[in-house]
Backbone as numpy.savetxt, mean C-alpha at the origin, in Angstrom:
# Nx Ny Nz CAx CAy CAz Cx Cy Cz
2.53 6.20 3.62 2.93 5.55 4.83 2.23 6.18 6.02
2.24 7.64 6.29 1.55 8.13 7.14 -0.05 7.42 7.32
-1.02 7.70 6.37 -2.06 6.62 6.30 -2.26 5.61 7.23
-1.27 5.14 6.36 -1.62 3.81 6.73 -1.13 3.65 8.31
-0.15 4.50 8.58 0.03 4.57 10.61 -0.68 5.34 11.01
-1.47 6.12 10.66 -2.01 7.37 11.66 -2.95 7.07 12.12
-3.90 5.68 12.56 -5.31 5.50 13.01 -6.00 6.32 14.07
-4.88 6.59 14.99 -5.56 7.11 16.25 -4.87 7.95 16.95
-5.28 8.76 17.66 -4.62 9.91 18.39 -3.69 9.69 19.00
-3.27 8.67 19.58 -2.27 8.41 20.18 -0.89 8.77 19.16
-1.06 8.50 18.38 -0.10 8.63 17.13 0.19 10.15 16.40
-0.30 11.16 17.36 -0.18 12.18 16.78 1.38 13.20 16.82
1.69 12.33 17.63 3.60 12.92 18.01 3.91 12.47 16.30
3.96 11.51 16.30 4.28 10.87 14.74 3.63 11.79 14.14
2.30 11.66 14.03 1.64 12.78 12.42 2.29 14.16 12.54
2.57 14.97 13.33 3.35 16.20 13.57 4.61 16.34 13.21
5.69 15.15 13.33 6.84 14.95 13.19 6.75 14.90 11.80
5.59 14.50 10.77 5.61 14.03 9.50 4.97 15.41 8.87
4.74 16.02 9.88 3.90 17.52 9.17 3.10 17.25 8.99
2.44 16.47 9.29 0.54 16.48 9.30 0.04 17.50 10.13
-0.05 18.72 9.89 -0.78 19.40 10.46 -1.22 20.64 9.68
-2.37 21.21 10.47 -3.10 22.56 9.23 -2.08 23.69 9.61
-2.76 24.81 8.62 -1.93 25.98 9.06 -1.48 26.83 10.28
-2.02 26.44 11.23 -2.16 26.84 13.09 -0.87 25.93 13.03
-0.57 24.97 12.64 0.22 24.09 13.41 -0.45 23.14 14.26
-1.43 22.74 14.41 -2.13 21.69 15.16 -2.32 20.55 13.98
-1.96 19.18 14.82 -1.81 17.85 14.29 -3.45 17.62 13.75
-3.59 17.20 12.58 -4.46 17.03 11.81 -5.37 15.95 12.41
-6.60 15.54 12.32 -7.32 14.36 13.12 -6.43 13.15 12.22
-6.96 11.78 12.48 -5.73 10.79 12.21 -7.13 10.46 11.11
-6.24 8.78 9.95 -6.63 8.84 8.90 -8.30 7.83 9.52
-9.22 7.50 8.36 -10.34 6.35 8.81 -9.65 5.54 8.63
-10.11 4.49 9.27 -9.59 2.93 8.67 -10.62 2.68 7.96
-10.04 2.27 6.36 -10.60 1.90 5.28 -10.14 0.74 4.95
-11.00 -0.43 4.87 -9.56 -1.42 4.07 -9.71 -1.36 3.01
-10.35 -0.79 2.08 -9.92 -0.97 0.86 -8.94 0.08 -0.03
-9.23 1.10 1.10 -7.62 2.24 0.80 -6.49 1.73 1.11
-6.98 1.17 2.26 -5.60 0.34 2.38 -4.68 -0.59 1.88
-5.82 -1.67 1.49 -5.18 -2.43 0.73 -4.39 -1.98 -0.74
-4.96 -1.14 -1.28 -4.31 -0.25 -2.49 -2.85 0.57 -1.84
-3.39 1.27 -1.04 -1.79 2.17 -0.70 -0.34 1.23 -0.62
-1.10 -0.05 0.20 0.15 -1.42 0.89 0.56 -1.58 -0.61
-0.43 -1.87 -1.44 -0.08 -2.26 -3.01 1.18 -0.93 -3.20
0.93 -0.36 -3.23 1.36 0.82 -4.34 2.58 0.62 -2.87
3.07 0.59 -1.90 3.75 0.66 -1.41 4.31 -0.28 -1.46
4.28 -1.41 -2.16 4.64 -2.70 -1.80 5.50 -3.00 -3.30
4.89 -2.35 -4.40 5.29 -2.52 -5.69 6.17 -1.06 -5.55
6.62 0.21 -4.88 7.72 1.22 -4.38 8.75 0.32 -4.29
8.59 -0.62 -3.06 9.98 -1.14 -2.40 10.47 -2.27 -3.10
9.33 -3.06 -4.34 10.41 -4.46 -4.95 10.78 -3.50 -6.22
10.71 -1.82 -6.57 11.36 -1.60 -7.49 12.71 -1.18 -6.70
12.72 -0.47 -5.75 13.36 -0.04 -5.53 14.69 -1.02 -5.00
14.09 -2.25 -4.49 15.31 -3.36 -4.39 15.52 -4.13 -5.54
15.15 -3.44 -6.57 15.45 -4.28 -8.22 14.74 -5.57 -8.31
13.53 -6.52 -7.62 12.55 -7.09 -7.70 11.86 -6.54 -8.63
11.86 -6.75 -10.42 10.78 -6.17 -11.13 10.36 -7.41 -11.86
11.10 -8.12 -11.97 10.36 -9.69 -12.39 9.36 -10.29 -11.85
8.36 -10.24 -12.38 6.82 -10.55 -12.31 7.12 -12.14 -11.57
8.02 -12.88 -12.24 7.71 -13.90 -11.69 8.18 -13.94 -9.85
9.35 -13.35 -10.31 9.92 -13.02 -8.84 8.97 -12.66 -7.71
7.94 -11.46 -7.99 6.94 -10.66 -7.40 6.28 -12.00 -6.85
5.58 -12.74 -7.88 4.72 -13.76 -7.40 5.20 -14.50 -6.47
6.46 -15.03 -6.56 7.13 -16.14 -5.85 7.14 -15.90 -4.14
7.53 -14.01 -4.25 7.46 -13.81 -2.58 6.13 -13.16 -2.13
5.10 -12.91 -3.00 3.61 -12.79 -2.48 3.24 -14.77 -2.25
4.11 -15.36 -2.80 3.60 -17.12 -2.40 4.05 -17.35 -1.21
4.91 -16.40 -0.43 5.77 -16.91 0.64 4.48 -16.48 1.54
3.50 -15.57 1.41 2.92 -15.49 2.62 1.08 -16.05 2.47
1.00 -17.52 2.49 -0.24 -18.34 2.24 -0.95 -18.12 2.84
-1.30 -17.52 4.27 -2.45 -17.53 4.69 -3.19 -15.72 4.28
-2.50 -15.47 3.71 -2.34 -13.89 3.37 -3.83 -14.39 1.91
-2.99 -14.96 1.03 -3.05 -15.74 0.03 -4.68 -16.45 -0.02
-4.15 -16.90 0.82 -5.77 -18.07 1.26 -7.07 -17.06 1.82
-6.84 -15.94 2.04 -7.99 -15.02 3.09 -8.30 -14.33 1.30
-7.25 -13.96 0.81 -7.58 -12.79 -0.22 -8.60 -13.64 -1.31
-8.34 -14.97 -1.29 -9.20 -15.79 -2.42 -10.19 -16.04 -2.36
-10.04 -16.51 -0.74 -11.84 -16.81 -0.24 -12.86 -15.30 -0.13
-11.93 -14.37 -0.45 -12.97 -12.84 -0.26 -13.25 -12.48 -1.14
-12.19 -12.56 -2.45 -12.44 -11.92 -3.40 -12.53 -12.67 -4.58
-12.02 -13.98 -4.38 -11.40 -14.76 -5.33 -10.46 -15.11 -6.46
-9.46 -14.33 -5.72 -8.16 -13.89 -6.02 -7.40 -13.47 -4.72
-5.76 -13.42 -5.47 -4.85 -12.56 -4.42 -4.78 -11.12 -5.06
-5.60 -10.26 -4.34 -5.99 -9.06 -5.20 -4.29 -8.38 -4.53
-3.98 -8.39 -3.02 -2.69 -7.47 -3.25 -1.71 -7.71 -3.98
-1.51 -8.95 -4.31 -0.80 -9.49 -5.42 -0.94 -8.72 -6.77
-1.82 -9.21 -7.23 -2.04 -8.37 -8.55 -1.93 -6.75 -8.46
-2.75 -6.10 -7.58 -2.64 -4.81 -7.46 -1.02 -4.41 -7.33
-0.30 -4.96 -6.96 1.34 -4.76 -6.91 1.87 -4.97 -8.26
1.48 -6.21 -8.46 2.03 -6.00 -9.97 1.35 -5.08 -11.09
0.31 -5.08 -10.90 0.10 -3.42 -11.85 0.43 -2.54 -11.43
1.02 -1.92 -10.00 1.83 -0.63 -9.74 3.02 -0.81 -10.54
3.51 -2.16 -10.02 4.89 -2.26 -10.58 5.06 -1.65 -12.64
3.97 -2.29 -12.83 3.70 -1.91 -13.99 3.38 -0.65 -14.63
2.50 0.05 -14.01 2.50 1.29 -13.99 3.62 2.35 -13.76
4.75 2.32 -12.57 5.25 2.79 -12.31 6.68 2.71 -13.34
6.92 1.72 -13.85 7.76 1.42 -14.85 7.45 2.25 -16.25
6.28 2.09 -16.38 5.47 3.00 -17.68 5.77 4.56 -17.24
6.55 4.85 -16.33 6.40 6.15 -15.57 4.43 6.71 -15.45
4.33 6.07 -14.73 2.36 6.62 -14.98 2.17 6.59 -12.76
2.80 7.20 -12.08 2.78 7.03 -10.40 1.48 7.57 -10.43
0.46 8.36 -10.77 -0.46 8.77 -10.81 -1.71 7.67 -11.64
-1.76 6.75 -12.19 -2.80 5.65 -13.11 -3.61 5.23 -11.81
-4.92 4.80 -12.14 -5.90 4.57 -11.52 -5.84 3.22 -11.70
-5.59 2.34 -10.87 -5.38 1.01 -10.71 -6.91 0.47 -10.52
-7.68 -0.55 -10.91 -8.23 -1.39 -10.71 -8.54 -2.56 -10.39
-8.67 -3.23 -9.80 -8.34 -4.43 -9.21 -9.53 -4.95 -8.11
């Protein structure tokens, strides 16, 4: 979660509050924006919270990655697929296998 908020200095009250910082105690520089880290972390964060609200039905998963189409429509025309989609459901999958550490592909 930090990551994925920490873009810019402004945000460094937050990274400090979260312990982002080296051994001095000074707030760490903030993260790059990557999207393709990103899009993986949102995954792996995204397949955290439908276990954790008992969402583990695949079909279920799909039904509310369908609720957001233009999400949907950008990920197909790029990649040709809904890659956060899938990447969620193989966390979900993974994480069920107890494996929080597996190298996802997608």
């Amino acid at each position: 979660m930090l990551e994925l908020s920490y873009t810019a200095h402004d945000l460094a009250p937050f990274a400090r509050g979260l312990g982002h910082v080296d051994a001095d105690g000074a707030v760490l520089p903030p993260f790059a924006w990557d999207e393709e880290r990103r899009l993986r972390l949102r995954a792996r964060l995204d397949a955290l919270f439908f276990i954790l609200y008992g969402v583990i039905d695949r079909d279920d998963v799909r039904y509310i990655f369908s609720t957001f189409p233009i999400v949907e429509r950008e990920e197909t025309a790029r990649w040709g697929r809904y890659r956060s989609r899938d990447l969620t459901l193989a966390w979900i999958s993974a994480l069920n296998a107890g494996q929080p550490h597996a190298e996802i592909d997608a």
